[in-house]
Each structure stands twice: as C-alpha cells, then as structure tokens.
C-alpha positions as CSV (number, residue, x, y, z in Angstrom):
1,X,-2.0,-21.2,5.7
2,X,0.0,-18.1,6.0
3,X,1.4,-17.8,9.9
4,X,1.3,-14.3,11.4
5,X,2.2,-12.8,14.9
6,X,0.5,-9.3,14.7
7,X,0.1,-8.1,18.3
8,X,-2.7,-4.7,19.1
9,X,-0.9,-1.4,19.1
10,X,-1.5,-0.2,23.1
11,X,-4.8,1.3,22.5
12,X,-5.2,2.0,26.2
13,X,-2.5,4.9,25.7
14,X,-4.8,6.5,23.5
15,X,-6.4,8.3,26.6
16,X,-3.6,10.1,27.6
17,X,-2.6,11.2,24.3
18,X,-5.8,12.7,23.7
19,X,-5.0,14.4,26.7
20,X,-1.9,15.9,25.3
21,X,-3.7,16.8,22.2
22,X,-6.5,18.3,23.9
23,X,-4.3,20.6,26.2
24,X,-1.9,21.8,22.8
25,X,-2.6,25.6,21.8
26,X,-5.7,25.2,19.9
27,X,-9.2,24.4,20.0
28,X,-10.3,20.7,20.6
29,X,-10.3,18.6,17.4
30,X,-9.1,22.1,15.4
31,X,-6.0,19.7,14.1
32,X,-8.4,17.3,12.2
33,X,-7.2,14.2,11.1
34,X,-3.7,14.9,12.1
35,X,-4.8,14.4,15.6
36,X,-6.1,11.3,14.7
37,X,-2.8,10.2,12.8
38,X,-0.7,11.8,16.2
39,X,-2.9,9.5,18.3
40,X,-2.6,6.3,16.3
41,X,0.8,6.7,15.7
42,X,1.9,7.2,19.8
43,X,-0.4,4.1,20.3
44,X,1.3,1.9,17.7
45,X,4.7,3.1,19.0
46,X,3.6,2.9,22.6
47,X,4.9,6.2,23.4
48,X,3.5,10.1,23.9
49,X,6.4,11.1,21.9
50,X,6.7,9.2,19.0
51,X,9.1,9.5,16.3
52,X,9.1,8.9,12.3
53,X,13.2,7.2,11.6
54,X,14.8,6.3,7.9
55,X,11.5,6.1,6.1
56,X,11.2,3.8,3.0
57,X,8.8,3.2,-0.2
58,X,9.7,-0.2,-1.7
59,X,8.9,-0.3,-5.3
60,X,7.9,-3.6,-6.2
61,X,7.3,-4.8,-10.4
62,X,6.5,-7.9,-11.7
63,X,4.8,-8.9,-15.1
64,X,1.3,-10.4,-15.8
65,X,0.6,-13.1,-17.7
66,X,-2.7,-12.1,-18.4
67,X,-1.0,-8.7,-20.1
68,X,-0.7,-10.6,-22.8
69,X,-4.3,-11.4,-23.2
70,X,-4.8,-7.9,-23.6
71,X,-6.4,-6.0,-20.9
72,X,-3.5,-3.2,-21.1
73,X,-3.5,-1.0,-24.0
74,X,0.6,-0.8,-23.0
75,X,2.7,-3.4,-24.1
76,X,4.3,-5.9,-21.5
77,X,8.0,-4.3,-22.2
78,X,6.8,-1.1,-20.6
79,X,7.4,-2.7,-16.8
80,X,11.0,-3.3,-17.0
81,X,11.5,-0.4,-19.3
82,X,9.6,1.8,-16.1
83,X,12.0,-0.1,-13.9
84,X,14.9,1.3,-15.6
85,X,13.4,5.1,-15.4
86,X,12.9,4.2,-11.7
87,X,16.9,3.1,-11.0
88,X,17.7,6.6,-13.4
89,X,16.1,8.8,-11.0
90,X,13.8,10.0,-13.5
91,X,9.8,9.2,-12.4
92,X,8.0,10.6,-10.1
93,X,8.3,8.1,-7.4
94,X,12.1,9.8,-7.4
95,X,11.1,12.9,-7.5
96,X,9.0,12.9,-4.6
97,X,11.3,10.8,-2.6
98,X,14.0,13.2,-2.7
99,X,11.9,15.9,-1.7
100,X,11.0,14.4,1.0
101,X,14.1,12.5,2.0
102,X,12.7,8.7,1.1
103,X,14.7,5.9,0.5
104,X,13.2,4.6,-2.3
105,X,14.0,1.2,-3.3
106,X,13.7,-0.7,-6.4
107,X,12.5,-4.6,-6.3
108,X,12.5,-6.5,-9.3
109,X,9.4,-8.8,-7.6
110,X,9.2,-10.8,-11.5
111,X,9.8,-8.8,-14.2
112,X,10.0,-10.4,-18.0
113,X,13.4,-8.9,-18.0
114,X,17.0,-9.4,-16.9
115,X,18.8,-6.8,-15.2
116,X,22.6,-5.8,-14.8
117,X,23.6,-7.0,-11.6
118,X,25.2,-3.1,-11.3
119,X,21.5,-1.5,-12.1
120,X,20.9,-0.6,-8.4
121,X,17.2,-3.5,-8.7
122,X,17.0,-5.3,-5.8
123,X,16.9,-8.9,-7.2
124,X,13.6,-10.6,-6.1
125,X,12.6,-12.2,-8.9
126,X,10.2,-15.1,-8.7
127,X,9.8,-15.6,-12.0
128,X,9.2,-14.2,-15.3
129,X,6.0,-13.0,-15.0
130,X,3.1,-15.0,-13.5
131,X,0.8,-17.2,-15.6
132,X,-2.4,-15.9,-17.2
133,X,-5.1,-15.8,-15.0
134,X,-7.6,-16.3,-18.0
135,X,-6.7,-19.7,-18.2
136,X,-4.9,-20.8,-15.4
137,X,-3.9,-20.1,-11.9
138,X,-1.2,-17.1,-12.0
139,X,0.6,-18.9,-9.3
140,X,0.7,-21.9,-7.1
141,X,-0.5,-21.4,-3.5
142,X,3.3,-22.7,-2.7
143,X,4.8,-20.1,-4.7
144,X,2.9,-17.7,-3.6
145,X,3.8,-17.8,0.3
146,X,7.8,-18.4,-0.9
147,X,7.1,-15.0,-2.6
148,X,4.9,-13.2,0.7
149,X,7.5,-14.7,2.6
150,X,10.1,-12.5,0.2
151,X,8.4,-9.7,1.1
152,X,8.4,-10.2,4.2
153,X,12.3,-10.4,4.6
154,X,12.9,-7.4,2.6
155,X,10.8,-5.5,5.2
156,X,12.3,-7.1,7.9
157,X,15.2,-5.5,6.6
158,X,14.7,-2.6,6.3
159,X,13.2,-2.3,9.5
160,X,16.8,-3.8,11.1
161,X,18.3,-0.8,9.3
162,X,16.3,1.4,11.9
163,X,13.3,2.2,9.8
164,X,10.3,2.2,11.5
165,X,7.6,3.9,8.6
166,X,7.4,2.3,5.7
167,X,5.1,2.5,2.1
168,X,4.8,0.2,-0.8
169,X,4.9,0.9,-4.7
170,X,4.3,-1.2,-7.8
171,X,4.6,-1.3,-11.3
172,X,3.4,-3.6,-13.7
173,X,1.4,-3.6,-17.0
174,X,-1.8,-5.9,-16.3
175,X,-1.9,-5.0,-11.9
176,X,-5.1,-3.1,-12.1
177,X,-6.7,-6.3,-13.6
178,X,-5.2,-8.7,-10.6
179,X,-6.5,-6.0,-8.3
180,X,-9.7,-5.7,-9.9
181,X,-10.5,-9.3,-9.4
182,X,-9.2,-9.3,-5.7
183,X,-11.5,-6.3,-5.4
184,X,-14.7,-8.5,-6.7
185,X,-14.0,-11.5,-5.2
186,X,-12.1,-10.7,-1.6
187,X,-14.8,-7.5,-0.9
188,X,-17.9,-8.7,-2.4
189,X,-18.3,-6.2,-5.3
190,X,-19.7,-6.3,-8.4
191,X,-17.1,-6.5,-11.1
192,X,-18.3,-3.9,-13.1
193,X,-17.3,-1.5,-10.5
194,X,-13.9,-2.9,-9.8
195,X,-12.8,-2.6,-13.5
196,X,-11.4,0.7,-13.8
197,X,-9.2,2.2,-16.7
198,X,-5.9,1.4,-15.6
199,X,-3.2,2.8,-18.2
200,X,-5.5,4.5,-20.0
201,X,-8.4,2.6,-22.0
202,X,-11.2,4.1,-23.9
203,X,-14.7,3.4,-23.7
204,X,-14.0,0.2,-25.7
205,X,-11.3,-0.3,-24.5
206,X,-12.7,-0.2,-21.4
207,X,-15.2,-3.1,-22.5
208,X,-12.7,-5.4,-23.9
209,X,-10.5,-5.4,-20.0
210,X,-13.9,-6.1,-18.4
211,X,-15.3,-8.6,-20.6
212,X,-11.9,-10.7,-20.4
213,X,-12.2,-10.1,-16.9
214,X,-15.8,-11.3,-16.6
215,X,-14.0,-15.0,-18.4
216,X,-11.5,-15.4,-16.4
217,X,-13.8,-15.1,-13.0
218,X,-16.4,-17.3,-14.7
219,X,-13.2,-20.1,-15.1
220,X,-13.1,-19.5,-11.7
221,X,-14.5,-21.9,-9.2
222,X,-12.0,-21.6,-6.3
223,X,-14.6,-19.4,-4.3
224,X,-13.6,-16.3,-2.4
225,X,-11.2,-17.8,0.3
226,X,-8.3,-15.5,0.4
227,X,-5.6,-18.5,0.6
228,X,-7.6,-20.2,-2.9
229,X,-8.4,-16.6,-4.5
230,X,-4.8,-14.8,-3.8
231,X,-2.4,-17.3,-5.4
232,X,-5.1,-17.2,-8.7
233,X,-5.4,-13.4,-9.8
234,X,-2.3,-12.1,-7.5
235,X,0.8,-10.6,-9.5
236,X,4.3,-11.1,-7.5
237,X,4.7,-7.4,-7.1
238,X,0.9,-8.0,-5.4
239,X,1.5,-11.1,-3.0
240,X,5.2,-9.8,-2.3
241,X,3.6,-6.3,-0.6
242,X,1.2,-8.5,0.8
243,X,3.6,-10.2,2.9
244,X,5.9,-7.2,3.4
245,X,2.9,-5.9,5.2
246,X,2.2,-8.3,7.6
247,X,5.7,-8.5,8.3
248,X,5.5,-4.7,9.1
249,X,2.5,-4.8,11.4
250,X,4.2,-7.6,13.5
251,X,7.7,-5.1,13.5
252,X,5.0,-2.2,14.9
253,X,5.9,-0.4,11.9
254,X,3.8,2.3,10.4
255,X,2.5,1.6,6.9
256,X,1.5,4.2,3.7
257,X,-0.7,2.7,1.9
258,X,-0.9,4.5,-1.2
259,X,-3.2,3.4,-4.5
260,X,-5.5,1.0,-6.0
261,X,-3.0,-1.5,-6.6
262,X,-1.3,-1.2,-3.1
263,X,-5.0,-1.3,-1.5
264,X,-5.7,-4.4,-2.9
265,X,-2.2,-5.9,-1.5
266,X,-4.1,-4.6,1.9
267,X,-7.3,-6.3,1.1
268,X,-5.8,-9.8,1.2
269,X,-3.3,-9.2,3.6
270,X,-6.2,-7.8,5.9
271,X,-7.9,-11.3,5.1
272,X,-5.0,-13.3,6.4
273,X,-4.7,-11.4,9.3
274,X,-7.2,-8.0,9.6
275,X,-4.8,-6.8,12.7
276,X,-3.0,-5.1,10.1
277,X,-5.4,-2.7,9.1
278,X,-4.5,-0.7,12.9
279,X,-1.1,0.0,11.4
280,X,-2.3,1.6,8.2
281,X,-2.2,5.4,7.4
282,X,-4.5,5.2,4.3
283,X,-2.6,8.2,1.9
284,X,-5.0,8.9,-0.7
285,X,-8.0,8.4,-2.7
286,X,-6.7,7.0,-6.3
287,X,-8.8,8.1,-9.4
288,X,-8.7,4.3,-10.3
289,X,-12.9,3.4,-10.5
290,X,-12.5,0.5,-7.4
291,X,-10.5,2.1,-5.0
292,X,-13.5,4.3,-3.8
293,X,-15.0,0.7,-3.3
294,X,-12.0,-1.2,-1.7
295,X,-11.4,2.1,0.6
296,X,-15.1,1.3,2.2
297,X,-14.4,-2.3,2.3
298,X,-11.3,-1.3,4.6
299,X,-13.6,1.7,6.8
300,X,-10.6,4.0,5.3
301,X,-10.4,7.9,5.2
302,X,-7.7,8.8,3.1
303,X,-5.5,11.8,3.9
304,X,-5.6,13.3,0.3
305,X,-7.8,13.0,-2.8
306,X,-5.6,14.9,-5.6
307,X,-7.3,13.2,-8.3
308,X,-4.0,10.8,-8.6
309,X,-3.4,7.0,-10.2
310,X,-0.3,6.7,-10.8
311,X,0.8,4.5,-8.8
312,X,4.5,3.7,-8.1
313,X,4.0,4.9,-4.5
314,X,3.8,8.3,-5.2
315,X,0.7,9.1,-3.3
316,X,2.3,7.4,-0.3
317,X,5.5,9.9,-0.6
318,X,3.1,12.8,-1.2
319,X,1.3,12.6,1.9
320,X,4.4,11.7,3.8
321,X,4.5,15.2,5.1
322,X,1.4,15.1,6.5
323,X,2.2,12.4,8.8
324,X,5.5,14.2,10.2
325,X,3.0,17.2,10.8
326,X,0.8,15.0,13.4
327,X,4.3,13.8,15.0
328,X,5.7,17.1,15.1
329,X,2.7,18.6,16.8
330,X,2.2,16.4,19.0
331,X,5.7,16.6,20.0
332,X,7.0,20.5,20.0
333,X,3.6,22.7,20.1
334,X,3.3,23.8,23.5
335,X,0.4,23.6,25.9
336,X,-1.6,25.8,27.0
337,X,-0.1,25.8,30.5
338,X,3.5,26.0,28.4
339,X,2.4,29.1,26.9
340,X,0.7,31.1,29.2
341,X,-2.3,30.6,27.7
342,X,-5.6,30.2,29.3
343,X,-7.6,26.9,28.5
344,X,-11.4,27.5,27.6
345,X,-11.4,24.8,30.2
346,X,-10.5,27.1,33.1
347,X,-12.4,30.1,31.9
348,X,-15.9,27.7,31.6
C-alpha cells in the first residue's frame, strides 16, 4: 500500500479571497477562470497574496516493453534518441521553457539506453524498459513503489530548492498504450474510447494498437484495484510522476497537469490518495481520443484546448502564463476603493 500524508488546502480562506476578487476593478466573475485559479491557489498556499517561486517541468522517459509488440508505428530507439533532443535544447518542451523561464529537467525514468554521465539526464533509471504488458506484468508491485518512491524524492527536491509550482512531462514510445489501459480499467471506460492514435497511426493502424490492447486486458484478471492494475500497464516514466505527485500535494505544491499521458499518472495517483486532485491546475485538453474521457473522470476544466498532443509537458509550460495572470491580479490590480472607483455595490 502506498503511504501518503496529503493534508486539505485551507478552504475556509476561500471566503475572503473572493472578497478580494470581488472588490478588484471589474465586474464580478468578469476574470473567469483566472479567479478560480487566484482563489485555489491563495487557498492551497494559505495566503491572500500568494506567490509562484522557481517553477519546474520534470521530464520523465522510460521504454515499454509492449513497444515491441507493436502498438507504436515509431520504433523503440526514438525515446532515448528524443531524450538526447531534450538535453540539446532543441524540442519544444525547451523552447517553451525558456520563454517562460522553466527549469526544465531531464529524468532518464528507464530508458533502453545508456547515457554519458556528462549529458545533463538526471539518472533515474529503473531499468531498461518495463516488461510487456501483453504477456506479463510490466512491473512488480515492489518495483513499482521503489520507483513512485523515486519520484517522489526528485520532487521533494526540487521543492527544497524553493520551488513551490511544479509540472510533469514524459516521453516514451508505447505510453499512450499504458495510459489507455489505466484509462479503461482505473475510470470505467470502454476501451474503444481510450485507444487513441498516439504517434500517429492510421485507420489500420489504429486497429492493430486496439486489438493488441483488447489481448493484453483479456490476459488480465487482476481486476481494477489501482495497487493490482498500476504495477501491470504502468511505464516508469508513468508510476514515477505518479509518486512525484503525491509527494507534491503533501509539500502544498501547485501541480500542471498537462496531457493524456500525464493525466493518467493523475488518475492513479488520485486513486491512492484523491486529495491530490485539490492541488491540480488541469492545463489543457490533449487531442489524444481518451483524455476528453479521463478529464470527466477527474470533474477537470482545462485552461486551454489548442488542439495539442504532444506531450513532453509542453501544454503544462504553455499555460504557465495563465496561472501567473490569476496571481498577479489578485495581487497588484487595485480595488475599487484603491482607485477611486465606485463599486456597483455602493451605487445599488
């Protein structure tokens, strides 16, 4: 059983800053879901003037086993060789993370693949790859805490380094067929609509992910207890965000979740412990068919829907912006007694 110590955020401040909110120069609710965000970020931080400090996407990758049953139309060489682009700066994780001054950091979670000690990875690794789900478990339930737990510290890291916001990334050929299967068997929904076309597929090749799919679940017979389901379909990159999560909810940190594969990270982790959904600001809608239905297995609203799948993080560091507008509002736009203005309140 995985241990957590997730407290509430202090949702009895929530009254006052809607207070604050309300008196701002504007009309009430005019700010949208930024108000929302303001408000759920000064409760999580217990404060009416929160602030956003060192802000971090961790880029976790890790190989599939079940890659190599062929549910990617990519090869399995195409994660580490993605890595490498990552640590040169030249996807679009990178881009976006020096736009918006992210720390991104790179975690080698289990790729097939050894890297230079000098490549800039963070060394992770718990394994070479997972195990083919097809035919086997992907992971023991042992290994798969150790590699939560991993998570876990890297976040608590992080967070000791004075970051208190922090998103997740992944990359790995075969991950939208892990999170497919969480998807079906963690939310209840039918498999058909979790299969999506991950790097690409055609129609047939569309047919061929979701028919090996549709084997490997009917193999199955661990039924749909997150602690017997997670350690079965669940990548490293998957299990390792997982537990980085939790460990953020119980530092009070504030977590981007970004895509389809990120989401479904959330799903389980929600399962072990659902307190951490209150620390989530949900980024985006992926393009990815299941995330649509994993988003309404989590109540989410996403911030953006750009028609995005990409993964990597990249809708997290996207919408980053839009969560230093709530904080930024709430804290320098003036009220209406600041200003001089007269509330609708006082003229009613």
């Amino acid at each position: 059983m995985i241990h957590t110590n997730i407290t509430s955020p202090n949702f009895r401040l929530g009254e006052q800053l809607q207070h604050k909110i309300d008196l701002k120069t504007k009309p009430i609710g005019s700010l949208g879901k930024l108000e929302s965000m303001a408000k759920q970020i000064g409760c999580i931080q217990n404060t009416l003037t929160p602030k956003l400090s060192k802000p971090v996407i961790m880029v976790f990758a890790s190989d599939h086993g079940i890659a190599k049953d062929g549910v990617s139309p990519y090869p399995q060489e195409v994660t580490w060789q993605m890595v490498a682009n990552f640590t040169g700066g030249g996807a679009a994780i990178n881009v976006f993370g020096e736009q918006h001054n992210i720390d991104i950091q790179v975690i080698d979670a289990g790729v097939n693949y050894d890297f230079q000690d000098n490549s800039g990875i963070i060394n992770a690794k718990m394994g070479y790859g997972t195990k083919s789900f097809l035919n086997e478990p992907a992971m023991s339930a042992d290994l798969c805490k150790k590699t939560m737990q991993k998570g876990a510290d890297l976040v608590a890291q992080a967070h000791v380094h004075g970051s208190n916001v922090i998103g997740f990334g992944e990359m790995g050929i075969g991950n939208s067929s892990s999170a497919a299967v969480l998807l079906n068997l963690l939310g209840d929904v039918d498999l058909e609509k979790c299969v999506g076309r991950g790097t690409g597929w055609d129609d047939q090749g569309l047919k061929k992910k979701y028919d090996i799919l549709v084997r490997a679940v009917e193999k199955y017979d661990g039924g749909n207890n997150v602690e017997n389901v997670f350690p079965y379909f669940a990548g490293f990159e998957i299990a390792m965000i997982a537990g980085g999560m939790l460990k953020a909810a119980e530092l009070k940190m504030i977590i981007l979740v970004d895509g389809f594969i990120i989401t479904s990270a959330l799903l389980a982790a929600s399962k072990f412990d659902p307190e951490v959904l209150n620390y989530c600001i949900f980024t985006h809608k992926s393009q990815e068919t299941g995330h649509e239905y994993m988003l309404k297995c989590l109540d989410a609203d996403p911030l953006l829907d750009l028609g995005m799948r990409l993964g990597e993080g990249t809708g997290a560091a996207v919408a980053y912006p839009l969560v230093e507008s709530a904080v930024n509002f709430l804290n320098q736009m003036a009220s209406f007694e600041e200003a001089g203005v007269s509330n609708s309140d006082k003229i009613l």
